[in-house]
N, C-alpha and C positions, 0 to 999 in steps of 0.2 A: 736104139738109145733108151738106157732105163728112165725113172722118174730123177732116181739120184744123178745118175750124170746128166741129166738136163736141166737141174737146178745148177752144178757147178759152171751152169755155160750163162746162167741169169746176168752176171756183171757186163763179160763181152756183149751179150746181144741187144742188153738195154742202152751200152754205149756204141755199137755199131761197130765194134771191133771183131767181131767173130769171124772165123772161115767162112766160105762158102759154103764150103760142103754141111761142114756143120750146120751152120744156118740154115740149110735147108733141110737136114735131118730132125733138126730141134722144130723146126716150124712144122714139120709133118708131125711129129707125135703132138705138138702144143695144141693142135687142131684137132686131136683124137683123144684126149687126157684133160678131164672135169679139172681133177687137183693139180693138176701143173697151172692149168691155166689160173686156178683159185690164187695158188701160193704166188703165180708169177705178176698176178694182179697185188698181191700184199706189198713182194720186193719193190713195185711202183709206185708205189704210194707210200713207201719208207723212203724212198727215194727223194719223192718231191718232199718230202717231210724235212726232211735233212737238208735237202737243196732252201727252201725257204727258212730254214730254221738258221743257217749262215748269213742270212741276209738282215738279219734279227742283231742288233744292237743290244744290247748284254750287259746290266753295271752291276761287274761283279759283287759280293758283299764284300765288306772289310774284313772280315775272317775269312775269308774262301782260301787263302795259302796254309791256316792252320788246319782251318776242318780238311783240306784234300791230304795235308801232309799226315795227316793219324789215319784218314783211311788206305794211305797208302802203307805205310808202315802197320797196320792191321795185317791189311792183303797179303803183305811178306812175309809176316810172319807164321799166320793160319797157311801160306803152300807150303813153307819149312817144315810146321807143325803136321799135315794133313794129307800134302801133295794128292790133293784131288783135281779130277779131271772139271772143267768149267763146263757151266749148264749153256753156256753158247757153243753157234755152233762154228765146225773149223772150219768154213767154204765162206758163200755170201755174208753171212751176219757178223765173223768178226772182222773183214772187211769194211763193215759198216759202221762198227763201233770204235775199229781204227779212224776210220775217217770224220766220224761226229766228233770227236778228240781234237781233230786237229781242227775242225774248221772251228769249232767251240771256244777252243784254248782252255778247257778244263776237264777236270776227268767224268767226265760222264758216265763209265761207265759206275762209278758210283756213286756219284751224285743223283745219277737219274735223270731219264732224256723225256717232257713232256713233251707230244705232239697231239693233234684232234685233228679227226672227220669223219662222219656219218659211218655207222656203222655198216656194211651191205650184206648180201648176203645170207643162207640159213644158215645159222650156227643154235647149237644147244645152250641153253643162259641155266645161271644156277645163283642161290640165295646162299648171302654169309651171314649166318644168324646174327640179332641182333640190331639191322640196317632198315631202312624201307624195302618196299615189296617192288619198286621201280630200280633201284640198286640191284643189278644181277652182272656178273661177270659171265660173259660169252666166252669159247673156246670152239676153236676145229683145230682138225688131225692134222700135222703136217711132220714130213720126215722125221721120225726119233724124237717126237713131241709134240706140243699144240701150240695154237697164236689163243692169247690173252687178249683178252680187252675187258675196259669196264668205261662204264657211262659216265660223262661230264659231271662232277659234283664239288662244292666246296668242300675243304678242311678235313680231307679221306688219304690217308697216308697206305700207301699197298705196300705190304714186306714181305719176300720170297728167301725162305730160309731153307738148307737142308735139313734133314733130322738130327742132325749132331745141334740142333741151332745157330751154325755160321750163316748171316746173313750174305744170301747173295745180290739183293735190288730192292733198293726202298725206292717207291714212287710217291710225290707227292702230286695231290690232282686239289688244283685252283680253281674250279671253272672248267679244265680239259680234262681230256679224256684219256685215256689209256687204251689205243688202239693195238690188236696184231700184234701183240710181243710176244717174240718167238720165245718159246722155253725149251732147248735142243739138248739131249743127252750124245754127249761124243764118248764115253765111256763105254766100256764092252758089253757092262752086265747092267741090268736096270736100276734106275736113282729111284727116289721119290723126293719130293720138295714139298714143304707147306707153305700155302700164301694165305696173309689174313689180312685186314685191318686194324689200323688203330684211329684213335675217334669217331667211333667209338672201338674198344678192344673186341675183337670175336672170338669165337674159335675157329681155328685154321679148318681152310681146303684143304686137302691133300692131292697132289697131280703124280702117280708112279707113270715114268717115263723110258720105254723102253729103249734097252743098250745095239750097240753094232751086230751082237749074237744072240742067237736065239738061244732062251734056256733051257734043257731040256726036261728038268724036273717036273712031271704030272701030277704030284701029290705029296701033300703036305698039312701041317699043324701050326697057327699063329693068330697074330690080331690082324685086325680088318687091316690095318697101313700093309703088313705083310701077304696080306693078300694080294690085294691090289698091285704089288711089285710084284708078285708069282703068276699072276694074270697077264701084267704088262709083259713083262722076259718070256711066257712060253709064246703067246699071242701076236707079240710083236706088236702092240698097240697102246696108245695112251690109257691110263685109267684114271678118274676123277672121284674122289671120296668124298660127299659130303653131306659128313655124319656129324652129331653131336660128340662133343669133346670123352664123352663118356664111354660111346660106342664105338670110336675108332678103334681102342685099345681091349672092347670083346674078343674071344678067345673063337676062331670057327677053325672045321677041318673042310679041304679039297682034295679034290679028286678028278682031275681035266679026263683022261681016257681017249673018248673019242669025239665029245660034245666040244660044239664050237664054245667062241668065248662067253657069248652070252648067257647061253643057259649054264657054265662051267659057273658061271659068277653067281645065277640066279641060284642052283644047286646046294652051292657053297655057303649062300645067305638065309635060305629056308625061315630058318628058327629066329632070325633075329627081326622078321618082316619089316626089311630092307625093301625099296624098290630097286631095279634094276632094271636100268635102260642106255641101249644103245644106240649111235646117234646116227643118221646120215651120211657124218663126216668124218664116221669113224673115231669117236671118245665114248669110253662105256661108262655111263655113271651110276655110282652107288651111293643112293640119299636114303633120307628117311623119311615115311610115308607123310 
């Protein structure tokens, strides 16, 4: 059993519905496999999140039928417009976003679902200019993308948009936190997404997020954003950019050949003395020194 079809087995086994056989096959690799067991630690604790987050009493505002009804009537018209594939993913997570829906009784998924608790964990943290130096958004690798998080703060609104700028998830954070939030590319070929704040305004992260297929272009001419999508598609791995608003859009040439990711990226960045680092858990980040 791979990583991917041991994640689709995540629902059945957290509710005891699984085969046996299964069961027994999933609990042998989850015993042998760091990142299943990381990812399968997340799905529990989006779990309990959701489970206590139904037990939660909720007055709605008085405008919640209008603002849901323009974001829905947005949504409809941007897939008419755009027919893009969603930055969720098609297994456990839209299961869960079905399900926060209905136990909510609003659309969450664009209104945005806060939950909180302790971050665990090594994960890579990174700065979004402009913010305190305690403010860092954490990220690890997981299937065709990474988990988000950022630390408990008041009046910090997170917006995750593609490059066309359709937003995909505004969060607002009270007081909580922004834990684990999946960001899953189910599209063939690789997305990139920019996430930023507003109060204060920054300039955007950028996350390219590798597709279902490996790309197999080795070389190429663009800006740092197109980089970082040619890194993630041939690599098969998350890449994180984060550069000043200025530097995203410098001009570099690559050249992958036969060099892993890392040095393909460090290569590629020479001139612009970028760092380049890669993580643990698998996210390659490109900042500035």
């Amino acid at each position: 059993m791979n990583l991917g079809k041991a994640k689709d087995h995540f629902s059945e086994y957290y509710e005891g519905t699984l085969d046996r056989g299964l069961k027994q096959t999933f609990e042998t690799r989850f015993k042998e496999d760091a990142q299943l067991q990381a990812e399968y630690r997340a799905f529990e604790r989006t779990m309990a999140d959701l489970e206590a987050f139904g037990r939660i009493e909720v007055e709605p505002p008085t405008d919640l039928h209008e603002k849901i009804s323009a974001r829905l009537d947005r949504a409809l018209w941007e897939q008419k417009q755009t027919q893009k594939s969603s930055i969720f993913s098609a297994g456990w997570l839209r299961a869960l976003v079905v399900g926060s829906v209905a136990v909510a009784g609003i659309a969450v998924v664009f209104l945005g679902l806060n939950v909180s608790h302790n971050l665990g964990g090594t994960q890579n943290a990174g700065f979004i200019g402009g913010v305190g130096q305690t403010e860092r958004f954490t990220y690890q690798s997981t299937n065709r993308g990474i988990l988000l998080s950022y630390p408990p703060v008041n009046n910090r609104t997170i917006v995750i948009r593609g490059v066309d700028g359709n937003e995909f998830g505004r969060y607002d954070l009270n007081g909580q936190a922004m834990t684990n939030k999946p960001l899953i590319n189910e599209a063939d070929v690789p997305q990139l997404l920019s996430v930023s704040l507003e109060n204060p305004n920054t300039d955007p992260m950028f996350v390219a997020l590798p597709g279902k297929t490996k790309q197999s272009a080795t070389s190429g001419k663009g800006s740092l954003k197109e980089l970082a999508l040619a890194l993630s598609g041939y690599y098969q791995q998350p890449v994180v950019l984060e550069v000043s608003a200025a530097n995203s859009d410098k001009t570099v040439s690559w050249s992958f050949g036969t060099s892993d990711l890392f040095h393909s990226a460090q290569d590629s960045v020479q001139d612009l003395r970028l760092q380049v680092e890669l993580t643990k858990l698998g996210v390659l980040k490109i900042s500035n020194n």
